[in-house]
C-alpha positions as a Markdown table, in Angstrom:
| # | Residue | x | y | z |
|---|---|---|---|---|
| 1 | Unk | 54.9 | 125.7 | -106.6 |
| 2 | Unk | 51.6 | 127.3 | -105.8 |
| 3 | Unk | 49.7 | 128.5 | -108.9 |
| 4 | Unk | 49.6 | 132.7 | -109.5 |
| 5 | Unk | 45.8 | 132.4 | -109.1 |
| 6 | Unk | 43.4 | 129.8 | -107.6 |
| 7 | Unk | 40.7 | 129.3 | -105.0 |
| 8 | Unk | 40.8 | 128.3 | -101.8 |
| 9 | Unk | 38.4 | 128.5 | -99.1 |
| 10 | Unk | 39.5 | 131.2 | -95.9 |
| 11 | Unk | 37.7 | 132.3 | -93.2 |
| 12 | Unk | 37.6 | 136.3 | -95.3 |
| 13 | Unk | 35.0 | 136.6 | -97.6 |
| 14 | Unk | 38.0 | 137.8 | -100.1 |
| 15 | Unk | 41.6 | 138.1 | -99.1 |
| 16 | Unk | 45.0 | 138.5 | -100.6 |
| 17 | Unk | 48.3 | 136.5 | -99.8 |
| 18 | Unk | 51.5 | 138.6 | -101.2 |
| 19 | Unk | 54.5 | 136.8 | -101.2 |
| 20 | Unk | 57.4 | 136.3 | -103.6 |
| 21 | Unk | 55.5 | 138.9 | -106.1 |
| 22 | Unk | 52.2 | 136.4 | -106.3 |
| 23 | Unk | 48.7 | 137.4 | -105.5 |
| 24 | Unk | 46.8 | 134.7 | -104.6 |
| 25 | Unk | 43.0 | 135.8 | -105.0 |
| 26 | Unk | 40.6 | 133.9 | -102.3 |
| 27 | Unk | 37.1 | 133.2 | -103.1 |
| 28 | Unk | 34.7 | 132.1 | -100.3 |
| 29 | Unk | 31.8 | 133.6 | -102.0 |
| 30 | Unk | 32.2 | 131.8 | -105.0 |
| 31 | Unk | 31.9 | 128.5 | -103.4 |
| 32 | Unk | 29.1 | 129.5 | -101.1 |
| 33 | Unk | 27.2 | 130.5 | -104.6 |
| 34 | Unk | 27.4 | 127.6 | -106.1 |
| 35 | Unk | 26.8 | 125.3 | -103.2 |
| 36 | Unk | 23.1 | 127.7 | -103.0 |
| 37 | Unk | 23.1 | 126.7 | -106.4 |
| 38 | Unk | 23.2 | 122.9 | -107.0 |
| 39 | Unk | 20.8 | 123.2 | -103.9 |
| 40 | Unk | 18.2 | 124.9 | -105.5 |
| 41 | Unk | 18.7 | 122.9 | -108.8 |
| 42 | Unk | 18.3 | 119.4 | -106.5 |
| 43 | Unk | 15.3 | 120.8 | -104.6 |
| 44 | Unk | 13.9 | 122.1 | -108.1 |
| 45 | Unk | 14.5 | 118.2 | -110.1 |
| 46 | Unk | 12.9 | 116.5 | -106.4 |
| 47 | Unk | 9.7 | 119.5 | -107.2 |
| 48 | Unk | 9.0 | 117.7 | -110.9 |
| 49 | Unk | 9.6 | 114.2 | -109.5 |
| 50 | Unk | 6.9 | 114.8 | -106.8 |
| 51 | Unk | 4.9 | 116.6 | -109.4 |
| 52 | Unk | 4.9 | 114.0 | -112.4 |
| 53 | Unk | 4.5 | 111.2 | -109.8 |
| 54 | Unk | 1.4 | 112.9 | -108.1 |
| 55 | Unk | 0.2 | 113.6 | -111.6 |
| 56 | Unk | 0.3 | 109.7 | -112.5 |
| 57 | Unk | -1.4 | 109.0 | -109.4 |
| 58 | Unk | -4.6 | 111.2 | -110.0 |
| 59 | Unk | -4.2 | 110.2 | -113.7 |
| 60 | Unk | -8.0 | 108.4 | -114.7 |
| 61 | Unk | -8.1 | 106.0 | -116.9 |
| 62 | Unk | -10.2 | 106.2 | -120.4 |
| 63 | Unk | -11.6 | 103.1 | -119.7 |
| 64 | Unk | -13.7 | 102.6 | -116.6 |
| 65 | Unk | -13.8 | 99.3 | -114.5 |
| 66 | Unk | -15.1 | 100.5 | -111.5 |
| 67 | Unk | -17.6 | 103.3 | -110.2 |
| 68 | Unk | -17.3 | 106.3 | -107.8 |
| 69 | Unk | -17.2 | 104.7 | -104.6 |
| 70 | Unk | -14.4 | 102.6 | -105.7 |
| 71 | Unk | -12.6 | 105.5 | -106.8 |
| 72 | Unk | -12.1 | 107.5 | -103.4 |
| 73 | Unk | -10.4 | 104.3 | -102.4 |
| 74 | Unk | -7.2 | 103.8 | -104.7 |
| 75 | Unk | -7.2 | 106.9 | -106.3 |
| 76 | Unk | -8.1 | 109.8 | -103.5 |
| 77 | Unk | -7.2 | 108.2 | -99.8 |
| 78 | Unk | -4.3 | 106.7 | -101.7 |
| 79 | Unk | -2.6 | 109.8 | -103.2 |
| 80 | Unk | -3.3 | 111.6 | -100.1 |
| 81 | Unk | -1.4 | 109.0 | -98.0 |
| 82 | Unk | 1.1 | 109.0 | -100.7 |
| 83 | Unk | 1.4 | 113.3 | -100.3 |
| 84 | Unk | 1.2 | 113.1 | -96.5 |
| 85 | Unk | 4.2 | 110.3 | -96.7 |
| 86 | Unk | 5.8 | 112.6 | -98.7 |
| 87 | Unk | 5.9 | 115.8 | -96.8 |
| 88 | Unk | 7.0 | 114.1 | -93.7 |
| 89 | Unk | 10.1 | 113.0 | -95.2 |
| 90 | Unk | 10.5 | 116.5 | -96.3 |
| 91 | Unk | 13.7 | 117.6 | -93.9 |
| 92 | Unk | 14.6 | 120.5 | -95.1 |
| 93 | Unk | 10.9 | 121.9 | -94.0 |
| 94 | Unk | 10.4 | 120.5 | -90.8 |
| 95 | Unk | 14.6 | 119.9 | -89.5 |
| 96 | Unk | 15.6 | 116.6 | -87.7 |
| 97 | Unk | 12.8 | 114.2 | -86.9 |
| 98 | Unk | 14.6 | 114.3 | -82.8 |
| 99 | Unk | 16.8 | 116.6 | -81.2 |
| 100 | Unk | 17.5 | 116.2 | -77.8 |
| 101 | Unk | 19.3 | 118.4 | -74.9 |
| 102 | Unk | 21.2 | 116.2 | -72.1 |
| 103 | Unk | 24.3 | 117.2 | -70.3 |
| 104 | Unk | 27.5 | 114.6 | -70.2 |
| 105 | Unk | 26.0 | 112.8 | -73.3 |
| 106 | Unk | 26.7 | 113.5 | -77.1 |
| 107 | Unk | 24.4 | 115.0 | -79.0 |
| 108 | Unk | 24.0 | 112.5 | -81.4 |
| 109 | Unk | 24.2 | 109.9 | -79.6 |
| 110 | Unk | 21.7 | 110.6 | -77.3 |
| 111 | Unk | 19.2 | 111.5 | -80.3 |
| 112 | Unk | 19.6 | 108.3 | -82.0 |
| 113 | Unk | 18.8 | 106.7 | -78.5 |
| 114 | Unk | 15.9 | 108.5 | -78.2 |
| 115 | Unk | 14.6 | 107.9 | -81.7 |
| 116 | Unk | 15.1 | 104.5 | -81.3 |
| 117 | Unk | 14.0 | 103.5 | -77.8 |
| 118 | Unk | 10.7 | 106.2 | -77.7 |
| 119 | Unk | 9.7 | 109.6 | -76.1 |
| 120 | Unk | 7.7 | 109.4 | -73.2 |
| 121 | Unk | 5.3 | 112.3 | -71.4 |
| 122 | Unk | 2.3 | 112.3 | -68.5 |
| 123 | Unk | -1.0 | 113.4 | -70.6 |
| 124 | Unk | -2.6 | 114.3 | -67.1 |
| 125 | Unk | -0.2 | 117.1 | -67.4 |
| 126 | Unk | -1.1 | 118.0 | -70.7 |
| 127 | Unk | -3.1 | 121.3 | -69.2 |
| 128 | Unk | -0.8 | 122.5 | -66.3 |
| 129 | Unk | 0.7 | 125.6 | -66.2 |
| 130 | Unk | 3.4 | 126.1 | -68.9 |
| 131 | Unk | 6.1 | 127.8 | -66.7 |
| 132 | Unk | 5.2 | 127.1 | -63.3 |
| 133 | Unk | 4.3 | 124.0 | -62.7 |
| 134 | Unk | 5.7 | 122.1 | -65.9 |
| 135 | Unk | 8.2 | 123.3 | -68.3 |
| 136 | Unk | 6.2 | 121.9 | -71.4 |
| 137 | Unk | 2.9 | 120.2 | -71.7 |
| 138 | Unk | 2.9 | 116.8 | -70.2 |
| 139 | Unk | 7.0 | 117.4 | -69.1 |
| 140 | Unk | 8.1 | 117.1 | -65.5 |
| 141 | Unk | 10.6 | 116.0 | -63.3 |
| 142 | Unk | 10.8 | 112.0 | -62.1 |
| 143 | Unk | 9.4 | 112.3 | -58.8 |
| 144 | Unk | 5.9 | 112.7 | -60.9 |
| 145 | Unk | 6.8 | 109.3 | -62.1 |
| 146 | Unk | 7.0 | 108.1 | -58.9 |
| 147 | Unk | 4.1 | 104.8 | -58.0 |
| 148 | Unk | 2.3 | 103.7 | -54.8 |
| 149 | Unk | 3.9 | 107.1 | -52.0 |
| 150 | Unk | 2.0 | 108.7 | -50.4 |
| 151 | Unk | 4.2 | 112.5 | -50.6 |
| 152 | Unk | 3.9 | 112.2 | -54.4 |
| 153 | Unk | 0.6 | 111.5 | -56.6 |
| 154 | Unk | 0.4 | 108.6 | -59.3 |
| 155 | Unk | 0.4 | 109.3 | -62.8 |
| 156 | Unk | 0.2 | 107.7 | -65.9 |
| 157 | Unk | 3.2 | 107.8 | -68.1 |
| 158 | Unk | 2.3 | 106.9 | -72.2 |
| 159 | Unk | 5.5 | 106.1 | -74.1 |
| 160 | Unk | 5.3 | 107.6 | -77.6 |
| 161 | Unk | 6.6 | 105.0 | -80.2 |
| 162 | Unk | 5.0 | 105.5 | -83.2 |
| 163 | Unk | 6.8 | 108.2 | -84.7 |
| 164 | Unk | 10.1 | 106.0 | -86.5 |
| 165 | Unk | 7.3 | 104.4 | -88.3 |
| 166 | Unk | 4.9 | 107.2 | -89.9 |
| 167 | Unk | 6.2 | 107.1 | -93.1 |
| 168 | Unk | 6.0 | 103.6 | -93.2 |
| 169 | Unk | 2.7 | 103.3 | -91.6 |
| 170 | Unk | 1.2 | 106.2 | -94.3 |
| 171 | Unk | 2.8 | 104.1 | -96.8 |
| 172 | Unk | 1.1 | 100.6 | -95.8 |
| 173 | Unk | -2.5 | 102.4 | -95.6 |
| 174 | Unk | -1.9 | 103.9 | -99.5 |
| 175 | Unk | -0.8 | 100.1 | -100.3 |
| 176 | Unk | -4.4 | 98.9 | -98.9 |
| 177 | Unk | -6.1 | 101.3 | -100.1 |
| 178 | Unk | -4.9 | 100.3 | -103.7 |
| 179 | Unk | -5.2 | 96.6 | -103.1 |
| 180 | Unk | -8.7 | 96.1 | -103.9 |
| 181 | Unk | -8.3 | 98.1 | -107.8 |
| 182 | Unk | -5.1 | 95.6 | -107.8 |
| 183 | Unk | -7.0 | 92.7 | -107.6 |
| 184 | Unk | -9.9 | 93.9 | -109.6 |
| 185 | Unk | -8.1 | 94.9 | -112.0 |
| 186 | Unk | -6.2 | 91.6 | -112.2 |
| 187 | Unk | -9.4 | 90.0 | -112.3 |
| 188 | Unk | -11.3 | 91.9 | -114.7 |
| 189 | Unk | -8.2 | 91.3 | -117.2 |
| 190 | Unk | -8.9 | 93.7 | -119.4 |
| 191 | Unk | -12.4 | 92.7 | -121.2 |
| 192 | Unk | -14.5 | 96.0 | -120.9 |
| 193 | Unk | -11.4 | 97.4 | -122.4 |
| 194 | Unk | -11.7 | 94.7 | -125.4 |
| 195 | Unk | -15.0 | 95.2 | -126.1 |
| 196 | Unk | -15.0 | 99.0 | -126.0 |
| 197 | Unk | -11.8 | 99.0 | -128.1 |
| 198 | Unk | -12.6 | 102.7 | -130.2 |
| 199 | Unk | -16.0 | 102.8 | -129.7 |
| 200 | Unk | -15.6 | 105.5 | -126.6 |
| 201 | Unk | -14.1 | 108.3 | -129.2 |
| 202 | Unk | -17.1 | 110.3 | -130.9 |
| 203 | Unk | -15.8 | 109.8 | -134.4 |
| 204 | Unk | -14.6 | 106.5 | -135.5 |
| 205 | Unk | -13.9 | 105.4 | -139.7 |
| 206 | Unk | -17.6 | 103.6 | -139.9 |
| 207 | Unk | -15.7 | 100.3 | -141.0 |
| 208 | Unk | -13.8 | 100.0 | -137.9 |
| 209 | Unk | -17.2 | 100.8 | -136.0 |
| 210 | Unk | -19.3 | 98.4 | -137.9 |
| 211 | Unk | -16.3 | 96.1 | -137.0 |
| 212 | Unk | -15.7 | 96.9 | -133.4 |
| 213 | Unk | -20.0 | 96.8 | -132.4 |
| 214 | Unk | -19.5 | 93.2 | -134.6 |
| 215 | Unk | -17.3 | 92.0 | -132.1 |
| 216 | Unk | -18.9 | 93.2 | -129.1 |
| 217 | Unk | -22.3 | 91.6 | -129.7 |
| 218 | Unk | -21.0 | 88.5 | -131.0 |
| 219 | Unk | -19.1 | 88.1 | -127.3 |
| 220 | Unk | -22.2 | 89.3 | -125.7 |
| 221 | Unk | -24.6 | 87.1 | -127.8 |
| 222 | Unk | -21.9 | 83.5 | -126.9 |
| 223 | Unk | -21.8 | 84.4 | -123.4 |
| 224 | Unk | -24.7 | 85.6 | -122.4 |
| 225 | Unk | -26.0 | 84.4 | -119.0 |
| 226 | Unk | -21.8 | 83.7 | -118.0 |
| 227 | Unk | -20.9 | 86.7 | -116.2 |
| 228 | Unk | -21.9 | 86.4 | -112.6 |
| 229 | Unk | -19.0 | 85.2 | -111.7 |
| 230 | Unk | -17.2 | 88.5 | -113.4 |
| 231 | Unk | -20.0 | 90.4 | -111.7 |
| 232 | Unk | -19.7 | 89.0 | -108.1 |
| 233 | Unk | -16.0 | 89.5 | -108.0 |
| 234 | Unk | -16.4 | 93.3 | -108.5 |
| 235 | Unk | -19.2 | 92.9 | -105.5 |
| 236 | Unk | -16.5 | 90.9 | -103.2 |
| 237 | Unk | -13.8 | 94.5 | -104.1 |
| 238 | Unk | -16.5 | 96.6 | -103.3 |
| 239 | Unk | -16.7 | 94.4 | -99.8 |
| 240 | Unk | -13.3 | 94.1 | -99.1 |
| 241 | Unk | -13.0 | 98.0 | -99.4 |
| 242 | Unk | -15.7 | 98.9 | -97.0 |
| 243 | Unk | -13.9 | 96.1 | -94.5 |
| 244 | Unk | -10.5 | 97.6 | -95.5 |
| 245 | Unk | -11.2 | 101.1 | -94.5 |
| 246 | Unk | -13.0 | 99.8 | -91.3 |
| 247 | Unk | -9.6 | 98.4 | -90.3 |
| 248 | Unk | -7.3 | 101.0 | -91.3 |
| 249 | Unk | -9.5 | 103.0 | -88.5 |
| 250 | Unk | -8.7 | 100.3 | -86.3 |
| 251 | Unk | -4.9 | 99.7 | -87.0 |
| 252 | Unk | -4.3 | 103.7 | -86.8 |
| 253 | Unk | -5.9 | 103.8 | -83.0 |
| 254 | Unk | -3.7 | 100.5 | -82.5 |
| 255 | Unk | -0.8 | 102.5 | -84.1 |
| 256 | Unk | -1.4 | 105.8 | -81.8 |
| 257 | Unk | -1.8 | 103.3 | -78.3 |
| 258 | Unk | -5.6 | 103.9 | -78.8 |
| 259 | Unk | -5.6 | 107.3 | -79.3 |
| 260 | Unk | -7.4 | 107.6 | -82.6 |
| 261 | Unk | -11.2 | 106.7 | -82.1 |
| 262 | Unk | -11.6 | 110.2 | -80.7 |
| 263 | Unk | -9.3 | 112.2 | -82.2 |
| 264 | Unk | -11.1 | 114.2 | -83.9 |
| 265 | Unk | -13.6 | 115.2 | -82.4 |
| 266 | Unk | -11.3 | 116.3 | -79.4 |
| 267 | Unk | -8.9 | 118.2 | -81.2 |
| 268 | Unk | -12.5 | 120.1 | -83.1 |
| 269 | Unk | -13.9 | 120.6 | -79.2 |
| 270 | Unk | -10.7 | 122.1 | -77.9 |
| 271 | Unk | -10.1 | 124.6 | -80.8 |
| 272 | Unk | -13.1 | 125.9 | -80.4 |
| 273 | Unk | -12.8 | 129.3 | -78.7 |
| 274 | Unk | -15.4 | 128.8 | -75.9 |
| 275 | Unk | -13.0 | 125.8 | -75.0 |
| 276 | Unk | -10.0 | 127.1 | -75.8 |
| 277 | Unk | -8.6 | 126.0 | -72.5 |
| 278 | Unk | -7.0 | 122.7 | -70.0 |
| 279 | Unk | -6.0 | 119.7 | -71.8 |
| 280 | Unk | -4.7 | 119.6 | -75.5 |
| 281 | Unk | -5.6 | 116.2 | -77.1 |
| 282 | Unk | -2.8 | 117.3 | -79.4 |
| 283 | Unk | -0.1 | 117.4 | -77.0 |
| 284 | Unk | -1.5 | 114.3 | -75.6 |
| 285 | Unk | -0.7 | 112.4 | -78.6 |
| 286 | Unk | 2.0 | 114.2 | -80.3 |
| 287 | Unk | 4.0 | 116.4 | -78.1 |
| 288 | Unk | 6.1 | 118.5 | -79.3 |
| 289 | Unk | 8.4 | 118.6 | -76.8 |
| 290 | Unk | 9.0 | 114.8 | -74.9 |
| 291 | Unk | 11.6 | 113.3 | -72.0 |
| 292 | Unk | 13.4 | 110.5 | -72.6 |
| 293 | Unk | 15.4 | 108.2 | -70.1 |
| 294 | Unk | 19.0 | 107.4 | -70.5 |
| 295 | Unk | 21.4 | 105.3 | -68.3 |
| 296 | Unk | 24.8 | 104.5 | -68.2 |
| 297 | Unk | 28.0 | 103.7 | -65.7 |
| 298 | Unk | 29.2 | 106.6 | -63.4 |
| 299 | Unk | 32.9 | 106.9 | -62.6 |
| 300 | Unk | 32.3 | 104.3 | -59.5 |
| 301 | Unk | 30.3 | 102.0 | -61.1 |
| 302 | Unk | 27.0 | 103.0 | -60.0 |
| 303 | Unk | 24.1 | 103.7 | -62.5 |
| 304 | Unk | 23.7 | 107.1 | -63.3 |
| 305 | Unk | 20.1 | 108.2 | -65.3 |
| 306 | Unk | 20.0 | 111.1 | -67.5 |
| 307 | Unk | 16.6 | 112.8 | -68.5 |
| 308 | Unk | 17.1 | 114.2 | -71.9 |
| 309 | Unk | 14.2 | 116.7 | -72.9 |
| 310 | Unk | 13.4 | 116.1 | -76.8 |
| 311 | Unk | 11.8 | 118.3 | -79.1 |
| 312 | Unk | 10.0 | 116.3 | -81.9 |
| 313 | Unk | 9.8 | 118.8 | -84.9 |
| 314 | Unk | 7.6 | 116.2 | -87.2 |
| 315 | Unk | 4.6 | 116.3 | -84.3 |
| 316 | Unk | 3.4 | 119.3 | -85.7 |
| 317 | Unk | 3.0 | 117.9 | -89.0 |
| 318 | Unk | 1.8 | 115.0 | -87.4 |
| 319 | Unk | -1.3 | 116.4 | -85.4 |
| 320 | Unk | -3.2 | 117.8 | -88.5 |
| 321 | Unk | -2.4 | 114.8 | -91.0 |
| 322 | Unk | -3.9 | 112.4 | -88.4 |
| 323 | Unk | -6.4 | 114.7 | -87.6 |
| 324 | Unk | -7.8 | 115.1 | -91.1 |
| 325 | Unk | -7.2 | 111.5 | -92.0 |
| 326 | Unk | -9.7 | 110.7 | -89.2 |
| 327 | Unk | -12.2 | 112.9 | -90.9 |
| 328 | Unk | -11.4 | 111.6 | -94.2 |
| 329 | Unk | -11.9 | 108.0 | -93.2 |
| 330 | Unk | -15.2 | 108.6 | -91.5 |
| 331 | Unk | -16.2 | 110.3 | -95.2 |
| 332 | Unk | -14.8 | 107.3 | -96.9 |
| 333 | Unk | -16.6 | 104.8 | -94.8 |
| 334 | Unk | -19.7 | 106.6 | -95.3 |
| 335 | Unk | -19.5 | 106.7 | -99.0 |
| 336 | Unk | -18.9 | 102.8 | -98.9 |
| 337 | Unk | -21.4 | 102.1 | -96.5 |
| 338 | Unk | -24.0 | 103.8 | -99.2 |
| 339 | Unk | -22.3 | 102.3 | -102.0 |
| 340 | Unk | -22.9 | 98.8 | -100.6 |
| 341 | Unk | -26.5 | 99.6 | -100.1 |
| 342 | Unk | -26.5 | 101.1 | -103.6 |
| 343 | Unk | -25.0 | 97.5 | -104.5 |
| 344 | Unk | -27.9 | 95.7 | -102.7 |
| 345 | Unk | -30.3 | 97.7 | -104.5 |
| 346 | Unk | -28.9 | 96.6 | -107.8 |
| 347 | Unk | -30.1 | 92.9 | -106.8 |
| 348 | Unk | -33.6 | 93.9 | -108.0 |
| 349 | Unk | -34.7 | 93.7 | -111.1 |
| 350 | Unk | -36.5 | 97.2 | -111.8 |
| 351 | Unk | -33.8 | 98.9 | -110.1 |
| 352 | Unk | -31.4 | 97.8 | -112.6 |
| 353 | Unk | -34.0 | 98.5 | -115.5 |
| 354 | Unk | -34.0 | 101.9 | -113.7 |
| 355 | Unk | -30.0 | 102.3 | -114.0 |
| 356 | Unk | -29.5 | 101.6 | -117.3 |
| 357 | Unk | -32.2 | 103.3 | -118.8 |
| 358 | Unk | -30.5 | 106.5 | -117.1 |
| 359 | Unk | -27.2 | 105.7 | -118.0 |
| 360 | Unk | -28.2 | 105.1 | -121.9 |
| 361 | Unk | -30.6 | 107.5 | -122.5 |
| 362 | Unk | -30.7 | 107.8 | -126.4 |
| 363 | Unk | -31.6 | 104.0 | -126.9 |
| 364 | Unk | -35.3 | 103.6 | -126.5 |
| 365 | Unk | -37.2 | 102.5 | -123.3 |
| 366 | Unk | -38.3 | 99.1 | -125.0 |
| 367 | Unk | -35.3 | 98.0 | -125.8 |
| 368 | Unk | -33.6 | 98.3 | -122.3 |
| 369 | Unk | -36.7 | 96.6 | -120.7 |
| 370 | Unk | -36.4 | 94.0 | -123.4 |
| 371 | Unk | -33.0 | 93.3 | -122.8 |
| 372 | Unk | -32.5 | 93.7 | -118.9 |
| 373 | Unk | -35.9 | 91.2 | -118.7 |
| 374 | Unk | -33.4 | 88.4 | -120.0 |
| 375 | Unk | -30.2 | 89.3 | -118.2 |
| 376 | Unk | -28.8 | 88.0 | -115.3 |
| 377 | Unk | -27.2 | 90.0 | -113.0 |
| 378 | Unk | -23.6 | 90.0 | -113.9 |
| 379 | Unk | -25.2 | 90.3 | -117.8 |
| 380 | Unk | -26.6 | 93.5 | -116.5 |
| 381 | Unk | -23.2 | 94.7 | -114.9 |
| 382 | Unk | -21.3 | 94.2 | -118.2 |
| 383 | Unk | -24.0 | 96.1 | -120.3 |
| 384 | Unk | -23.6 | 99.0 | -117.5 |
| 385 | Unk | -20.0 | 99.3 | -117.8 |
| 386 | Unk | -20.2 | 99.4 | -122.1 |
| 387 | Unk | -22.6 | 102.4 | -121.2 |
| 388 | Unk | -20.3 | 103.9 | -118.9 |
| 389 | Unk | -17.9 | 103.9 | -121.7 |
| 390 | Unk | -19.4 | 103.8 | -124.8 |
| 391 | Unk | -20.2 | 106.6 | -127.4 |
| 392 | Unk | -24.0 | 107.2 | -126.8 |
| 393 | Unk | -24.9 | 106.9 | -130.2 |
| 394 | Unk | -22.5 | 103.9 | -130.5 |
| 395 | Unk | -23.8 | 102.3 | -127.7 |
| 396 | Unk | -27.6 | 102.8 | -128.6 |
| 397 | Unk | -26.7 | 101.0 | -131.8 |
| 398 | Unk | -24.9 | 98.3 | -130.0 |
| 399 | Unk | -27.9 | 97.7 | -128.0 |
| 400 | Unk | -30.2 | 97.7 | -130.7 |
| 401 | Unk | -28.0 | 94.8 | -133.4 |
| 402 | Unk | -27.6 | 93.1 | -129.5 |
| 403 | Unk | -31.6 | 92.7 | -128.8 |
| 404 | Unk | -31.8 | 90.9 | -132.7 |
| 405 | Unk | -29.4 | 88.5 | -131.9 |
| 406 | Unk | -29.4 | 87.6 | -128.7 |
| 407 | Unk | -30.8 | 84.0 | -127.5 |
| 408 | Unk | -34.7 | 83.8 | -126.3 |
| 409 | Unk | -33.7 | 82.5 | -123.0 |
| 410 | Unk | -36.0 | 83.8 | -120.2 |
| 411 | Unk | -34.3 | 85.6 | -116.9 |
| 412 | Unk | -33.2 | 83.8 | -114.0 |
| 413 | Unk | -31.8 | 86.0 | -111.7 |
């Protein structure tokens, strides 16, 4: 018994079936509508996801731990990674990661073979002819492959395996870039935090203040002279970022078969218009268009070998996140490479007079000199951080109770 009216899905955008004095009305547009829209409401809940997630990410804490240099590590490089990870996930912008075109072989099969096993192109072919002597850039037939003949020149073939493991790869380099605020964080346990408590808000009920600065100088006054180690363990981050970006540069030229160290520079030479010409550095590395080998049985027996041309969509995503990331990590390096100097500096006594005179400038110039005279070094980095998050006025009473009560005990170090 079919029901006087219900949808089905026909080939006819709408049709009509008579029979036995029943219309049944046919509705292909109705389905196609509301396919379009739970599309559009999926793509619209992932847009928020990635949104409040990148959001988190940039999100800066009240409290600072750490200083500028230590933020483009876990906080900048590591959302960019995070974003670049991201968009190369993103299908529906940039299609299948692989499609290949080989006759006698299924389609799919023969681009899940290719994904798996690796691409391959010649890079001295790179800048040939597009047309007449290859059909892509660093594409040609397998007598170019050919080794040690005399008819045929030798060429160097580079197999392209990196690109099943970008998204991982973007994803490790975020992780390392974090690691460092991890383990700070995990060793700094929360005591600038502590101490500060509500003393970073402008207006705070006097009690609680008279309480909180209490607090604060009676920790400061009992362990006074105890906080190198606290101190030196921020230092050894601070070390293990600059070493930690130095070897993500290393691991992403290990990552692209060696490719990286120049990079950028290349890719800025040849897009210059003067140069606009011969071998793309681009295609080099991430072709978009790739061969890839495939052998099976004939009908006797014998080995037959397919060349499949591939077309790798995600390479032109690719070229320009590797290409600013190598940028990006020479301007990180940099930045560390001055903040460890600036670190070195702080070793010196009137340099850190200097710093935290600056950073607390309502509390008079005797009492910092009177104060940082007696301080070690790591009693010196505490009293910076309190600054950095302090109230001013709070802080320039906290520094005056603190220079009547803490111990005459003469500077070490």
């Amino acid at each position: 018994m079919i029901p006087s009216r219900c949808f089905i899905q026909t080939r006819s955008c709408v049709g009509f079936l008579v029979g036995e004095g029943r219309g049944i009305r046919c509705s292909r547009l109705f389905l196609t509508l509301s396919s379009a829209s739970a599309l559009f409401l999926f793509n619209l809940k992932m847009y928020y996801i990635f949104r409040d997630n990148v959001r988190r990410l940039l999100n800066i804490s009240t409290i600072k731990i750490d200083n500028i240099f230590f933020l483009f590590h876990y906080k900048i490089t590591m959302v960019l990674l995070v974003v670049f990870g991201l968009l190369v996930t993103k299908k529906q912008y940039f299609g299948d990661p692989i499609d290949c075109i080989v006759d006698a072989i299924d389609s799919d099969t023969i681009d899940m073979y290719c994904w798996i096993q690796s691409t391959f192109t010649i890079p001295a072919l790179t800048g040939a002819v597009i047309g007449e002597e290859v059909p892509h850039p660093g594409v040609a037939t397998h007598d170019f492959m050919k080794h040690g003949t005399e008819e045929t020149k030798s060429y160097t073939v580079r197999h392209h395996k990196y690109y099943q493991w970008v998204v991982l790869f973007l994803s490790l380099q975020a992780f390392m870039f974090y690691l460092p605020r991890y383990i700070w964080r995990s060793w700094e346990g929360g005591r600038v935090a502590s101490l500060v408590g509500e003393l970073h808000l402008p207006v705070v009920d006097p009690n609680l203040r008279q309480k909180r600065l209490s607090v604060a100088v009676e920790y400061f006054t009992r362990y006074f002279h105890h906080h190198n180690i606290y101190a030196f363990q921020f230092f050894f981050c601070e070390l293990l970022n600059f070493t930690n970006v130095l070897g993500q540069i290393y691991l992403t030229d290990r990552f692209l078969d060696y490719g990286f160290l120049n990079y950028g520079p290349r890719v800025s030479n040849y897009d210059e218009p003067e140069t606009y010409s011969g071998h793309d550095p681009k295609d080099e590395i991430f072709p978009k268009v790739a061969k890839c080998s495939f052998h099976k049985f004939g009908p006797s027996g014998s080995i037959i070998r397919h060349d499949a041309l591939c077309v790798l969509p995600l390479n032109i995503l690719n070229e320009k996140i590797f290409a600013f990331l190598w940028y990006w990590f020479l301007v990180v390096a940099v930045i560390t490479t001055l903040g460890l100097v600036y670190r070195i500096a702080t070793f010196l006594p009137t340099f850190r007079t200097y710093l935290l005179r600056g950073r607390s400038r309502l509390v008079a110039k005797e009492n910092i000199d009177h104060i940082c005279h007696r301080c070690y070094i790591g009693d010196w980095f505490i009293l910076y951080l309190l600054a950095k998050n302090m109230d001013a006025f709070v802080y320039r009473d906290f520094i005056q109770e603190l220079g009547q009560h803490l111990p005459d005990k003469e500077k070490v170090s």
